[in-house]
BALOBA-1460 file (C-alpha; in Angstrom, 3 decimals):
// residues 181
<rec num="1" residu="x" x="-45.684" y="-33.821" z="5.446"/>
<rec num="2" residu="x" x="-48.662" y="-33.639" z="3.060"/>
<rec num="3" residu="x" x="-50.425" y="-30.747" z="4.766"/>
<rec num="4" residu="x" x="-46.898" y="-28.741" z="5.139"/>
<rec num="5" residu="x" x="-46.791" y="-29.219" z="1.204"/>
<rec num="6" residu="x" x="-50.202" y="-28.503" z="0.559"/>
<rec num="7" residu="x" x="-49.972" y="-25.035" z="2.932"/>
<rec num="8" residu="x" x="-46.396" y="-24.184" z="0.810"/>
<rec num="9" residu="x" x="-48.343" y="-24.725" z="-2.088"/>
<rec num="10" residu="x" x="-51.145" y="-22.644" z="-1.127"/>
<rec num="11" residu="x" x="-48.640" y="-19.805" z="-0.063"/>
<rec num="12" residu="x" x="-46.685" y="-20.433" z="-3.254"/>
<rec num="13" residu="x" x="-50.083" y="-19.502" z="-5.409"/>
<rec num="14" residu="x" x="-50.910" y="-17.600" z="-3.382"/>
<rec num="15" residu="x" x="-47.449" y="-15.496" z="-4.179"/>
<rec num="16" residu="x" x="-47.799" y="-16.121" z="-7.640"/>
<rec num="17" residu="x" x="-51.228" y="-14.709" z="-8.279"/>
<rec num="18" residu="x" x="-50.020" y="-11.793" z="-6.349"/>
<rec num="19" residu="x" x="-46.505" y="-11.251" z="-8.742"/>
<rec num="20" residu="x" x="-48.765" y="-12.240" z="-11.535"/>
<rec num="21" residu="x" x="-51.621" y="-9.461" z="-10.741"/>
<rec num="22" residu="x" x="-54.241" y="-11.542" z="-10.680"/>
<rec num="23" residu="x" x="-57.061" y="-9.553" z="-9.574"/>
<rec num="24" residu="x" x="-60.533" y="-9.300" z="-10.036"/>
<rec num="25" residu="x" x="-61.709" y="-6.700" z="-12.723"/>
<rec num="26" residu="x" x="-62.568" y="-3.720" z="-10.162"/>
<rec num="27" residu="x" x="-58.908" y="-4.419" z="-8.702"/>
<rec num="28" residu="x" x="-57.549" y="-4.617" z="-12.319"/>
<rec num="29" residu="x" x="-58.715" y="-1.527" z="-13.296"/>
<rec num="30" residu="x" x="-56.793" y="0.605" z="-10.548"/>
<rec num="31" residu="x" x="-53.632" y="-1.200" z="-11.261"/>
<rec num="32" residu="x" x="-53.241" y="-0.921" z="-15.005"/>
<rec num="33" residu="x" x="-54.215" y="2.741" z="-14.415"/>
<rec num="34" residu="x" x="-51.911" y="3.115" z="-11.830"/>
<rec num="35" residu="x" x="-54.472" y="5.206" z="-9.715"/>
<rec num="36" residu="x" x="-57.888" y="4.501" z="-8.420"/>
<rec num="37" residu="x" x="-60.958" y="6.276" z="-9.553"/>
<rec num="38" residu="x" x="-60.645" y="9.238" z="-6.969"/>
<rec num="39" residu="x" x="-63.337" y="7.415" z="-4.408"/>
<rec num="40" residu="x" x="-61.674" y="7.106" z="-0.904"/>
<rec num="41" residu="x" x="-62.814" y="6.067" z="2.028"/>
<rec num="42" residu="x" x="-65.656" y="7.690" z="4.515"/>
<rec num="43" residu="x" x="-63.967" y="9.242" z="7.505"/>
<rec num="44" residu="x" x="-60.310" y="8.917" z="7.096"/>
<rec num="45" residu="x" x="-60.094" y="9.942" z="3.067"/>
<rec num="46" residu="x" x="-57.629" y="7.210" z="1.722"/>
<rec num="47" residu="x" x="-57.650" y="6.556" z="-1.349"/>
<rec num="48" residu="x" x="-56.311" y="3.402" z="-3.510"/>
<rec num="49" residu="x" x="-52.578" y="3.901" z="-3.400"/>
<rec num="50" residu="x" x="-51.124" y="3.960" z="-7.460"/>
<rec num="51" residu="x" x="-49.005" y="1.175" z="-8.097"/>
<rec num="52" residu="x" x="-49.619" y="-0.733" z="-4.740"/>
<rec num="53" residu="x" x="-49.446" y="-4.144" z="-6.409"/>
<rec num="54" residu="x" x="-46.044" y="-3.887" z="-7.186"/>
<rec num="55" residu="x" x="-45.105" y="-3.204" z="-3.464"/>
<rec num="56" residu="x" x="-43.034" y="-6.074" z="-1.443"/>
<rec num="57" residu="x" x="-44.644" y="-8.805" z="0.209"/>
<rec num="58" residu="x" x="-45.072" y="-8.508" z="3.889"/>
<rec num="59" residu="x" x="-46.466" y="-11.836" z="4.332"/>
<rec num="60" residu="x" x="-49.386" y="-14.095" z="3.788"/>
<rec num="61" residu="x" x="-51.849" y="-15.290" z="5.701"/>
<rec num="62" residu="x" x="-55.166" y="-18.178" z="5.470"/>
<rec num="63" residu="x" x="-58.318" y="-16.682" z="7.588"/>
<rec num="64" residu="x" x="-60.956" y="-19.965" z="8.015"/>
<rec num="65" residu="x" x="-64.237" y="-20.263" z="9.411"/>
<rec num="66" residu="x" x="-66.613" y="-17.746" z="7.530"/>
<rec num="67" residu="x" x="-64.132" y="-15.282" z="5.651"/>
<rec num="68" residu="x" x="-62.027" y="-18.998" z="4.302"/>
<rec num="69" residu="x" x="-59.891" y="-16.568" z="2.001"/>
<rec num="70" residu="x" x="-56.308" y="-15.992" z="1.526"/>
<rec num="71" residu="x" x="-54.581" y="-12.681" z="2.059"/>
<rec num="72" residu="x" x="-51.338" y="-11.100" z="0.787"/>
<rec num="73" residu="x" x="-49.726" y="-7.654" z="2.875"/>
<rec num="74" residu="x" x="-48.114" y="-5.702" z="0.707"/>
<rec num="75" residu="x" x="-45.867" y="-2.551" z="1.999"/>
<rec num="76" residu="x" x="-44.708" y="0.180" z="0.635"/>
<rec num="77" residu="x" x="-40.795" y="1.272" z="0.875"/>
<rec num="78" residu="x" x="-41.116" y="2.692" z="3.775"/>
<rec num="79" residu="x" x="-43.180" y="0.498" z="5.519"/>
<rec num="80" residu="x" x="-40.796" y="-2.263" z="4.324"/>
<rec num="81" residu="x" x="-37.614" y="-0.471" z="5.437"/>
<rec num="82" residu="x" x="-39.525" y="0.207" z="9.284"/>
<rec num="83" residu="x" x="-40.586" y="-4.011" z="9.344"/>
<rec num="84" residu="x" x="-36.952" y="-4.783" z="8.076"/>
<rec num="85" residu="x" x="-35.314" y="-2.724" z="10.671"/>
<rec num="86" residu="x" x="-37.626" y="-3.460" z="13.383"/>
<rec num="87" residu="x" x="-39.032" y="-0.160" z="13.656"/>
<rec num="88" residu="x" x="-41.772" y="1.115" z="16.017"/>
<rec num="89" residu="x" x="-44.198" y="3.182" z="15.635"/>
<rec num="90" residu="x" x="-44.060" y="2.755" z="11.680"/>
<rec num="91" residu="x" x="-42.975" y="6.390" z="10.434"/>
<rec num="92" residu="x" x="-45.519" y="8.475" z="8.976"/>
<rec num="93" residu="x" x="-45.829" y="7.725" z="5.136"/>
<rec num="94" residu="x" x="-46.147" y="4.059" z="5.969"/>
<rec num="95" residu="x" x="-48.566" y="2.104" z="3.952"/>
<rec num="96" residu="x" x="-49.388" y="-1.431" z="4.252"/>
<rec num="97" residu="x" x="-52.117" y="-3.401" z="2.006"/>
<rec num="98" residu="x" x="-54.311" y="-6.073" z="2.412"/>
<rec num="99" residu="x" x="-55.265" y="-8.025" z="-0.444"/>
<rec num="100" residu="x" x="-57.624" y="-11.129" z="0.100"/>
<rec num="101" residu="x" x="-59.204" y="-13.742" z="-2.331"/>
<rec num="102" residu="x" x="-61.274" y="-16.462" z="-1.992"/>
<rec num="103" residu="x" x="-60.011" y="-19.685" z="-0.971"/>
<rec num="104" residu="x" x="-60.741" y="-22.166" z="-3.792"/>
<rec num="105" residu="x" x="-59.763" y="-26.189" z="-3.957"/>
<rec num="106" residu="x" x="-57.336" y="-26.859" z="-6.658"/>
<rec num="107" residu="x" x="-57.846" y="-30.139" z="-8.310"/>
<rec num="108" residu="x" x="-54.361" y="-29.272" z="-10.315"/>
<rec num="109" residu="x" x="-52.226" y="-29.127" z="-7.149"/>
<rec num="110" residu="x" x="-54.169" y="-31.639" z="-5.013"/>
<rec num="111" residu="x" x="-53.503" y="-34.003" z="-8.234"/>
<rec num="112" residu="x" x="-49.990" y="-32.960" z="-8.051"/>
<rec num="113" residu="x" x="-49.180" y="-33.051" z="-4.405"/>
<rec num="114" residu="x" x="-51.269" y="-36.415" z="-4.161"/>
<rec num="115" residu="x" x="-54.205" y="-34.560" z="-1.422"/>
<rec num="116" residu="x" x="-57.098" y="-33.377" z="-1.189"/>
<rec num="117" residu="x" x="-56.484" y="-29.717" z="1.028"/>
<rec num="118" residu="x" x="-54.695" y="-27.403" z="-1.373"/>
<rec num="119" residu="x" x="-56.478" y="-24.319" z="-2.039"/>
<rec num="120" residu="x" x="-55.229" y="-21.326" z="-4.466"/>
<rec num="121" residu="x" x="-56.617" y="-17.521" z="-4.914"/>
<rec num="122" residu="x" x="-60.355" y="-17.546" z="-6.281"/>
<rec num="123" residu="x" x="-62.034" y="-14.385" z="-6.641"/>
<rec num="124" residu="x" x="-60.950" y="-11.340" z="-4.825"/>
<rec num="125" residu="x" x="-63.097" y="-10.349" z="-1.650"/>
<rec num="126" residu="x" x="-61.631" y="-6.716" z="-0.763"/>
<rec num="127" residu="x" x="-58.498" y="-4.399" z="-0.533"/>
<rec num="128" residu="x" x="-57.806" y="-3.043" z="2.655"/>
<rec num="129" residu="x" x="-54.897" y="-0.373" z="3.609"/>
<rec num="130" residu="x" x="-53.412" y="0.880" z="6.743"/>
<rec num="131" residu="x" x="-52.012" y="4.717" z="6.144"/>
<rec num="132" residu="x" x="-49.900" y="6.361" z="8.884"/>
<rec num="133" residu="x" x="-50.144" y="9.915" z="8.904"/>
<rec num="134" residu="x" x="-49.208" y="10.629" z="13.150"/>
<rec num="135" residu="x" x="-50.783" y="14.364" z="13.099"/>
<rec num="136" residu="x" x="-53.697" y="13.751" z="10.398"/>
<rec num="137" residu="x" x="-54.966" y="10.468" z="12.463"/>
<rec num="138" residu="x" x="-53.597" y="11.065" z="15.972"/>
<rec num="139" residu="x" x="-57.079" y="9.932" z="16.923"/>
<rec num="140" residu="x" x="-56.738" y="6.750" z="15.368"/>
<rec num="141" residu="x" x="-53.264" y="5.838" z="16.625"/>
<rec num="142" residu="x" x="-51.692" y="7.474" z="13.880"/>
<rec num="143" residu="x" x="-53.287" y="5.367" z="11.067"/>
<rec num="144" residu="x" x="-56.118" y="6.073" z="8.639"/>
<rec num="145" residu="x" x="-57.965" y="2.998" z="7.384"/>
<rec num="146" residu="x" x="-59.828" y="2.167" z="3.971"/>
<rec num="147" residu="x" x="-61.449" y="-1.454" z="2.758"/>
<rec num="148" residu="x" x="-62.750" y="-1.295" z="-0.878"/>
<rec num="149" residu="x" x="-65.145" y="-4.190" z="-2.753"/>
<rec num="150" residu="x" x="-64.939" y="-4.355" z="-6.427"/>
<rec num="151" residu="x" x="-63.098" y="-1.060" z="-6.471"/>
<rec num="152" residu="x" x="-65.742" y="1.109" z="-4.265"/>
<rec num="153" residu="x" x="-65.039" y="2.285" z="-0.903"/>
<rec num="154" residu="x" x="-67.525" y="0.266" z="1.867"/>
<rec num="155" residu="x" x="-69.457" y="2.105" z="4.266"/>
<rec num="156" residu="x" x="-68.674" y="4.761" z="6.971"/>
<rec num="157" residu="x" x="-70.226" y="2.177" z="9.635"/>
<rec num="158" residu="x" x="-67.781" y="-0.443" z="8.545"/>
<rec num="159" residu="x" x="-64.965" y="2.225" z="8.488"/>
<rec num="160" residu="x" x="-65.709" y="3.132" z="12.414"/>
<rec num="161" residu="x" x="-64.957" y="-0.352" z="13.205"/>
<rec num="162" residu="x" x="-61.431" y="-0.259" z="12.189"/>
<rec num="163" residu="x" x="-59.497" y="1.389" z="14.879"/>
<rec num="164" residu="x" x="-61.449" y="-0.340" z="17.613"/>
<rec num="165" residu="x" x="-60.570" y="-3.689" z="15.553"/>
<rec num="166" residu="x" x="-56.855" y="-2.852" z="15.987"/>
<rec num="167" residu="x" x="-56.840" y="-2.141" z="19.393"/>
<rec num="168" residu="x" x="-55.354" y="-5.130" z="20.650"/>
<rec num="169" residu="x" x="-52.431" y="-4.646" z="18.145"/>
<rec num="170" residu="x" x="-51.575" y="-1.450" z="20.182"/>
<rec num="171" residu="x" x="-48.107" y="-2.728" z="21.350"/>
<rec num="172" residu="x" x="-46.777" y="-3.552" z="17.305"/>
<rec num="173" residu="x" x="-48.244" y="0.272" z="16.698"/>
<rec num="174" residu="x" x="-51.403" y="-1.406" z="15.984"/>
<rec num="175" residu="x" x="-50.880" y="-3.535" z="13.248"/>
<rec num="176" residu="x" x="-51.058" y="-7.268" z="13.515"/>
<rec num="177" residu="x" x="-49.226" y="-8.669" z="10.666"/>
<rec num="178" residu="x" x="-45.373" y="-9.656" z="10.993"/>
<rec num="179" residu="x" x="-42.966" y="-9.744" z="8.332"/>
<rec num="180" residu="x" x="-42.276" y="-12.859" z="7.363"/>
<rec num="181" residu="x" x="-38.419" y="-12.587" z="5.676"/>
């Protein structure tokens, strides 16, 4: 039962920090802005979306090994209304967001919950988005791609590995995450 309470309570931060806009100072910038700088990404041109952190959760997500970070999906309206209703391929104007942090230990919540596992949102790693646009990426299965650090688009070679990365999603329109209602 511990480790179910510890996970909740690592989703539970993790959903906090996210309603709360915690976000490192790059990320902070775009948000109280409401726009990004005007940098988007090599090859498909996306840019950081204005107002993306108040978008709806999707769902959240723990990725171990090397990354060990937690990750919020955000969507947009319509990509919310398309996951709500079940609705494949997304419809262009679709936008979904990755947000991922570090995964720290918290010594408040392990105190709390009486174990040792909990981990909450450290520093922010990157900010990822999905854009679909069928005619403008129908080369890309009808989705342009972007990953930003500290508020800078990340290289073109990282950029080309998208799409392939996706491929395996090709049945869910290439997109991996769920919604989690």
């Amino acid at each position: 039962m511990k480790t179910t309470l510890c996970g909740l309570a690592a989703i539970v931060a993790l959903v906090i920090a996210v309603a709360g806009g915690r976000s490192s100072s790059a990320q902070e910038k775009h948000t109280l802005h409401g726009q990004s700088d005007g940098e988007s990404s090599p090859i498909y041109g996306v840019k950081i979306p204005a107002g993306y952190r108040d978008w709806k959760l999707i769902s959240v997500g723990h990725v171990g090994g090397g990354n060990n970070d937690l990750r919020a999906k955000l969507g947009n309206d319509i990509a919310i209304k398309a996951y709500r209703e079940g609705t494949l391929p997304f419809p262009d104007g679709a936008i979904i967001a990755r947000l991922a942090w570090h995964a720290v230990t918290s010594d408040e919540n392990n105190k709390a919950l009486g174990d040792t596992n909990s981990s909450v949102a450290g520093s922010a790693t990157n900010l990822e988005f999905m854009v679909k646009d069928s005619k403008k990426y129908a080369s890309t299965g009808g989705w342009g791609f972007a990953q930003f650090t500290d508020g800078k688009a990340d290289s073109e070679a990282l950029h080309k590995t998208c799409f392939p990365c996706h491929g395996p999603a090709q049945d869910n329109d290439f997109v991996f995450t769920r919604y989690a209602p």
